[in-house]
N, C-alpha and C positions, 0 to 999 in steps of 0.2 A: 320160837324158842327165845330170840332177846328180840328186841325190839330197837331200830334205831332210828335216831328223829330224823325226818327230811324238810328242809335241803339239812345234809349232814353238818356241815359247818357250823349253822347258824346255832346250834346249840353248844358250840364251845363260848367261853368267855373273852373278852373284847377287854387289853393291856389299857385303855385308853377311851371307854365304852366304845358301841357296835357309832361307827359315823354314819353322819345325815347325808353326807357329801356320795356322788357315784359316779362314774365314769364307765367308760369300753374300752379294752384293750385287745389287742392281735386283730387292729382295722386292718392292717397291712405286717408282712411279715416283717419288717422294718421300725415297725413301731414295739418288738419285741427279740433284743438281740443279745445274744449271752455268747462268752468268750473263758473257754477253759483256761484255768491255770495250775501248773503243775508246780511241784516247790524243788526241783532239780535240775540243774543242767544237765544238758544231752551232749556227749559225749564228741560225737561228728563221727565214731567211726564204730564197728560192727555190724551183723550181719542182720539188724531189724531198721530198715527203713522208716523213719518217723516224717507222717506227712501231717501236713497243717492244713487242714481243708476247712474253707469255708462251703455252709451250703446254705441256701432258701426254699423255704418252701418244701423240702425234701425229708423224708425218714431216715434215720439212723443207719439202720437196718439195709436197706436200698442200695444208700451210699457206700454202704461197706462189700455189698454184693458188685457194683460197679467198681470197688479199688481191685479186688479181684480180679474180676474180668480182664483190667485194664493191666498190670502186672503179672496176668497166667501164672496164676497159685488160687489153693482152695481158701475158704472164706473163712478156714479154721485156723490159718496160719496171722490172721489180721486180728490185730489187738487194736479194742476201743475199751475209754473207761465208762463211760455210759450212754445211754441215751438222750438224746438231746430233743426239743420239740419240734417238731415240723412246721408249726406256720410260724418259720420263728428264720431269724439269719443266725446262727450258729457256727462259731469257728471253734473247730476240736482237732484234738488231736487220731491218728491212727498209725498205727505200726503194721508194717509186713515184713516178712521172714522171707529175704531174698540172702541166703548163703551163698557166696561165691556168684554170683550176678549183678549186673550193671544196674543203674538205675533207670529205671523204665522214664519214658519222657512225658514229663505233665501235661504238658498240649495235644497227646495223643487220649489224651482222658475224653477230652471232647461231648462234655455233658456241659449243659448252659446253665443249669444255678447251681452247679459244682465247680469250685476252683480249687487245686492247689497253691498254696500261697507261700511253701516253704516245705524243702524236704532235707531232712539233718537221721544220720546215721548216728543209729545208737548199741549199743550189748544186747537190750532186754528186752523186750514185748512189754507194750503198755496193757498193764492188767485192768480187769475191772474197778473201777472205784481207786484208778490211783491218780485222782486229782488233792490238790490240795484245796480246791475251791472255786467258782466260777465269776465273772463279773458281769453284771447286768446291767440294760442300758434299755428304757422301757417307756414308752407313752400313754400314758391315759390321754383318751378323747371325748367328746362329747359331756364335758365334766358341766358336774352341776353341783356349784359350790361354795361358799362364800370363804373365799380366799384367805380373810384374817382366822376361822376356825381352821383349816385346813395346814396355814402355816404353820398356828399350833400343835400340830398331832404331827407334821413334818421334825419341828424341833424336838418335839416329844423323842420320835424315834431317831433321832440322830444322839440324841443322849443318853437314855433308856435302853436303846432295842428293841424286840420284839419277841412275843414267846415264841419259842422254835418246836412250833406246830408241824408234824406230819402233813403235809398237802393231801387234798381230797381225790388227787389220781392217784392218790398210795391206796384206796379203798374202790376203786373202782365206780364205774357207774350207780348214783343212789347207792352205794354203798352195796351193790353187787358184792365183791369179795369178802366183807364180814358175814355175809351168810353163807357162802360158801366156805369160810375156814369155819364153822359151824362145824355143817356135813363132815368137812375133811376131818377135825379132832373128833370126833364123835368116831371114824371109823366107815362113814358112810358110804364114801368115794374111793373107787376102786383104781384102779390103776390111773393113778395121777402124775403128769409128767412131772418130771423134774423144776421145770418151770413154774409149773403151776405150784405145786408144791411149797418153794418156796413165797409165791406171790400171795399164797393164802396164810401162812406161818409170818411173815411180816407185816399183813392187813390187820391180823388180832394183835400181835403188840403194839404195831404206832397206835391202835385205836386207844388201845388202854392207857401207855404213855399220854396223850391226848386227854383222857379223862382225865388223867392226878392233871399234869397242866392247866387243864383249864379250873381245878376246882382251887390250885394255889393261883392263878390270878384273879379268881373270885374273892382270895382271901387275901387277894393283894401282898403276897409273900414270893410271888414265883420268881423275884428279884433279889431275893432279902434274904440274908443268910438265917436259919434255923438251925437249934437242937438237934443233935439226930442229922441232919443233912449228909449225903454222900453229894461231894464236891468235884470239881473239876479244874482242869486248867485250863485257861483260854487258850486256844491253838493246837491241844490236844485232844485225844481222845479215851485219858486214861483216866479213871477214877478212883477216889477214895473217902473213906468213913472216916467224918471229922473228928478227929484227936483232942479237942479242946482249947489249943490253940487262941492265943487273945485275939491275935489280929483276921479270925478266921470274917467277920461280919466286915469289917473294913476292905477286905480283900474283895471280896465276894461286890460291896458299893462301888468299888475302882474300877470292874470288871476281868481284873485277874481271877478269880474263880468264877463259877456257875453253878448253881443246883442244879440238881437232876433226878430224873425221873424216871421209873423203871421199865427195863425191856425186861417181861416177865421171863422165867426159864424155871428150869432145876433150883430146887433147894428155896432158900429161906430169903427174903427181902434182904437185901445188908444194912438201908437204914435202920436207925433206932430213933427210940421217944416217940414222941406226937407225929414227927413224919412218918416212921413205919408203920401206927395206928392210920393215920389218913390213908396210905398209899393201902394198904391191907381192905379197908374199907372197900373203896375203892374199884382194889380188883377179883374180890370174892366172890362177887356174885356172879360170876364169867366162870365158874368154876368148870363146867366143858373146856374150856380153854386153856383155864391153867392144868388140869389133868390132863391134857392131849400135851402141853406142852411139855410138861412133866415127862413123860411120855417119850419123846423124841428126843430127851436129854439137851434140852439146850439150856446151857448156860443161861446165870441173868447177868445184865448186861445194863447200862446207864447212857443215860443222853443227857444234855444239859438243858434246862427249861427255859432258859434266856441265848436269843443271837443276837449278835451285836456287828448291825453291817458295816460293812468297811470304807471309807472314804464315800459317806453317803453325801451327795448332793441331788439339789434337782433346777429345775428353769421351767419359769411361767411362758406358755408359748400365747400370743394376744393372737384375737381373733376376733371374729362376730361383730355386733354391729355398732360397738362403740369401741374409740381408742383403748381401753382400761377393759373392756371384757375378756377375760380367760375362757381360749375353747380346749387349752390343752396342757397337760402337766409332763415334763420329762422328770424321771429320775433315776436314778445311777448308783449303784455301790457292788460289794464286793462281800459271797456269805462262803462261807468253809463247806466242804463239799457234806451236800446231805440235809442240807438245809432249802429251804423253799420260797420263790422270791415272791409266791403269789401271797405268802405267810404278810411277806412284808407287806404287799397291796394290803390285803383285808384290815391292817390296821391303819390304813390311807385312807380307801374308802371304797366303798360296797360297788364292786367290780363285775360286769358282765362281758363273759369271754365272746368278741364280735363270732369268733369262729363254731363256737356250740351254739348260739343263736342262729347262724345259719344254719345248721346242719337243721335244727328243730322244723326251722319256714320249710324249709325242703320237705322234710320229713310229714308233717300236716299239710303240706301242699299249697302252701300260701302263696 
């Protein structure tokens, strides 16, 4: 029915073209470590428990089955806002719903790459998705690179940003889940969980967002304010149809605004001019999709085409077998929640996850 190129990425466009430069990441859980951040203070008192768990090496899902356990309450009473990666050190937050009960004691948790590191009483359940943002702290190894381009395309994105690409576990394996939200909009797929349901209904829009993306940093605008542009503000997530406004392209250069790109739905694109002509292009030929989604009444909905990470840095780590040889790259920032840090890698340099390579040796029996 559609056709999508494999490996899927490689057919989006490169902020900065595709780099010569490649490294391995996730050699050690340690060399891949993210740290939720919420944009609230917690109150110290009410009847939801917020714990601050670090974990390694561990699933989401798992660890939240053992806060249970550990505080005797169901798994439905415990609020996380999202999944976090497993071969990864991961501190996040979780909430439990202890009404009228003591705080259960963290040393009785008694699992070795789970810690509690801090438990602060608050009113509410941390709901899904209610981060403001995560900060990353990440090593490439095995780099193969010569250091002066490399700085370049670092300064690049410390300046610039990066397009704020959908990552390729939004699409699943080879892009598994675009052919399955196929079947699904087409009507094919019968009792579909909830779950799945949505994971197939947000595979087909980032894909699509994804294509306008990558075809405005083909045209070197996905930075740059345009005609027609629905806009954004940095820090939020609300949108609007550019008014004409002078300072609208200046704003847009400062990083106070962002273009954006559509999360398709109900009803009619909002941009206008040459961007609603590109974005329409675009996503017409997807028309199973836009009729399923039509369909399912959802709203349309905007993302912005540029992230701009936060307090990016990074450190050359020396190795190998002269003073001056780089065996390894740290680097560190901070994206708004919903953004992707491996987005940021692929504009670093052409990245092979250590952890899906093993699985592969295994897999062929190497």
């Amino acid at each position: 029915m559609y056709d999508f190129p494999q490996p899927l990425m490689d057919s989006l466009a490169y902020a900065y073209g595709k780099p010569f430069c490649s490294a391995v990441y996730k050699v050690s859980p340690e060399d891949f470590v993210v740290e939720e951040q919420i944009a609230y203070e917690l109150s110290g008192e009410g009847e939801h428990l917020w714990c601050w768990v670090e974990k390694r090496g561990e699933n989401t899902d798992w660890v939240l089955q053992q806060l249970a356990k550990w505080a005797g309450v169901s798994p439905a009473r415990i609020g996380v806002a999202g999944q976090k990666d497993r071969h990864a050190v991961t501190r996040q937050w979780f909430s439990i719903q202890l009404p009228g009960q003591a705080d259960p004691n963290p040393e009785d948790l008694g699992l070795e790459n789970v810690k509690i590191l801090k438990m602060v009483r608050h009113q509410r359940k941390l709901q899904t998705g209610g981060l403001s943002g995560n900060r990353f702290e990440l090593v490439l190894r095995q780099l193969q690179a010569q250091p002066d381009e490399l700085q370049t395309r670092l300064l690049q994105i410390q300046q610039f940003g990066v397009p704020n690409y959908f990552g390729e576990q939004r699409f699943g394996f080879k892009g598994n889940n675009l052919c399955k939200a196929t079947d699904f909009l087409q009507g094919k797929m019968k009792r579909v969980k909830r779950n799945q349901k949505s994971l197939y209904i947000s595979a087909a829009r980032s894909w699509l967002f994804n294509l306008v993306l990558s075809e405005r940093v083909s045209q070197e605008n996905w930075n740059r304010f345009k005609v027609g542009d629905v806009l954004q503000l940095e820090g939020s997530s609300r949108w609007f149809v550019e008014d004409g406004s002078e300072d609208l392209a200046e704003r847009v250069e400062s990083g106070d605004l962002h273009p954006t790109g559509p999360l398709v739905g109900r009803g009619e694109l909002p941009s206008q001019e040459s961007v609603r002509t590109l974005e329409e292009s675009i996503v017409q030929p997807y028309d199973i999709w836009l009729q399923g989604l039509e369909q399912l009444g959802l709203k349309q909905d905007r993302r912005s085409l540029r992230v701009l990470p936060k307090d990016f840095e990074w450190q050359w780590l020396k190795g190998g077998s002269g003073e001056e040889a780089v065996a390894a790259l740290k680097v560190s920032f901070s994206l708004p929640a919903g953004s992707y840090a491996t987005m940021v890698l692929r504009e670093i340099c052409q990245i092979q996850d250590a952890q899906i390579a093993k699985k592969m040796e295994q897999h062929s029996g190497v």
